[in-house]
N, C-alpha and C positions, 0 to 999 in steps of 0.2 A: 504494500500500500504506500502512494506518495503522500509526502508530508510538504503539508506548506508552508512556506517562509517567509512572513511579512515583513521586509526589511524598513525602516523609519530613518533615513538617515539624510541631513540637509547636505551633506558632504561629504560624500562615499570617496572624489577622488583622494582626499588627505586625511580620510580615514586608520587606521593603525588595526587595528583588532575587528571590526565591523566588514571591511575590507579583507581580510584573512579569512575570517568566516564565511563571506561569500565564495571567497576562491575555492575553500575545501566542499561548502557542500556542491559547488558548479562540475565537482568531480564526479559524482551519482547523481547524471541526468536522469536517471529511470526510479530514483528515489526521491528528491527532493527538488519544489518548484519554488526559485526565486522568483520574488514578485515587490518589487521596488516600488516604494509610493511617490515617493519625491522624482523620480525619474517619470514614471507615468501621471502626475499629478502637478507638475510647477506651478503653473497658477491657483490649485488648492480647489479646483472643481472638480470634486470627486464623483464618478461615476456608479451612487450609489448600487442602482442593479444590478450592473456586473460583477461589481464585491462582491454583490449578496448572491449573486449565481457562483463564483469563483469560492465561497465558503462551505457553500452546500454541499459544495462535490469533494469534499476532505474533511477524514476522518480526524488529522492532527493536524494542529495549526500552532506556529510557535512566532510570536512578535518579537521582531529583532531591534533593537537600538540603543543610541546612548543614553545614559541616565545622566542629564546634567538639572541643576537647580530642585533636584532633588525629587525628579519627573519624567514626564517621557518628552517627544520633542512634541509638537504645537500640531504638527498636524496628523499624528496620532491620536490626539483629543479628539480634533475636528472630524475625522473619520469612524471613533465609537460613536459618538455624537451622532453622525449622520448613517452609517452604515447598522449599527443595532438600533434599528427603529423599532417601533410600535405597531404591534403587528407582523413583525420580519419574529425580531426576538425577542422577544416577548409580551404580551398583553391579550387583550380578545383576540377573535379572528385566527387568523392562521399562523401564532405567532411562535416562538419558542423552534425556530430552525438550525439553533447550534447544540438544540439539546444531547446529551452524552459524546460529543465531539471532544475530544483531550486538547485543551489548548495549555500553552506555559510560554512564559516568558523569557527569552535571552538579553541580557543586561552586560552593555561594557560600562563600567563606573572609571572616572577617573580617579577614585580618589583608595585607597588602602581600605581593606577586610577590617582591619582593628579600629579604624574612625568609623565603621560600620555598627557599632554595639552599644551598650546602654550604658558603660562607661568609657567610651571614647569620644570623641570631638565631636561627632553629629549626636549621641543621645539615642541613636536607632537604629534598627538591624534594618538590610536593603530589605526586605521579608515585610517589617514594619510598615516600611516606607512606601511597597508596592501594594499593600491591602486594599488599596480602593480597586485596584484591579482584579483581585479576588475576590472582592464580593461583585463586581461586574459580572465577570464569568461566571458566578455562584449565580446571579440574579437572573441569568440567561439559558440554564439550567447545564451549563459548560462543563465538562470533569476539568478544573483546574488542577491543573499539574505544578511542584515546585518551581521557581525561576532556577537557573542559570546564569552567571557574575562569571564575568571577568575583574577583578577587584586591582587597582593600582595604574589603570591605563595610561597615567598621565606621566605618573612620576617613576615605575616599577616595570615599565614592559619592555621584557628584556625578550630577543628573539627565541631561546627558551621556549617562556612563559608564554609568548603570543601562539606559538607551534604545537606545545602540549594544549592551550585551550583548544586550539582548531579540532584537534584531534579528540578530545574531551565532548567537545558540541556537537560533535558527529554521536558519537556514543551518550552522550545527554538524549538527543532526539530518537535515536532508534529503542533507548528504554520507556520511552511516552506509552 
């Protein structure tokens, strides 16, 4: 079964870790379908029905991008926002169309695992910090799956650490 990959990224070419991850999954064409918003969307006119026809047909969906300001990027709002409607997913009528689909989150954080905790610098686990996104999915009747961090991108990614994740997010998504 192919898994889909909603990549969220304003700037994939100067990308570091987001950019890796595409390259590794673009190696299993017959597994995994990249699908770029910001590439397909620059002026931010989303083509609601196609989404929602391009979601129907996947069983695993995993949302890709950076976590900066302690969030996703802007037009990843705008596209829950407009793509889980009312009536799509959830509400009267025909709605609740991602129900038991496994979706989970892939996060590159710029900032280190240990500022990530309840006694580090930000106060909060990334876990914390994505919950509105889990009860989203919970709300839409989603099996929400753990995220997935790259933790240190800014200041810690050493080509190592950027390679082992590639390799990590492959095997992340085929245990969904």
């Amino acid at each position: 079964m192919k898994t889909l990959i909603i990549v969220i990224h304003s700037d994939l070419e100067n990308s570091v870790i987001n950019k890796r991850w595409i390259e590794e999954l673009k190696k299993y064409p017959g597994k995994y379908v990249v699908h770029e918003l910001h590439s397909l969307y620059p002026d931010e006119r989303i083509d609601v029905g196609a989404e929602q026809r391009l979601l129907e047909m996947y069983d695993k969906i995993v949302f890709q991008f950076p976590f900066y300001w302690f969030n996703c990027p802007p037009l990843f709002k705008k596209w829950l926002d407009e793509v889980f409607s009312h009536g799509w997913a959830y509400g009267k009528g025909s709605g609740y169309k991602l129900t038991g689909k496994k979706i989970a989150l892939s996060i590159a954080a710029g900032i280190n695992a240990e500022d990530y905790d309840a006694s580090g610098r930000y106060k909060y686990t990334l876990k914390q910090l994505t919950a509105p996104f889990e009860l989203t999915f919970d709300y839409v009747k989603a099996d929400y799956k753990p995220l997935f961090a790259f933790y240190g991108a800014e200041h810690n990614a050493t080509a190592e650490r950027i390679e082992k994740s590639a390799r990590d997010y492959i095997a992340f998504i085929d245990d969904l």
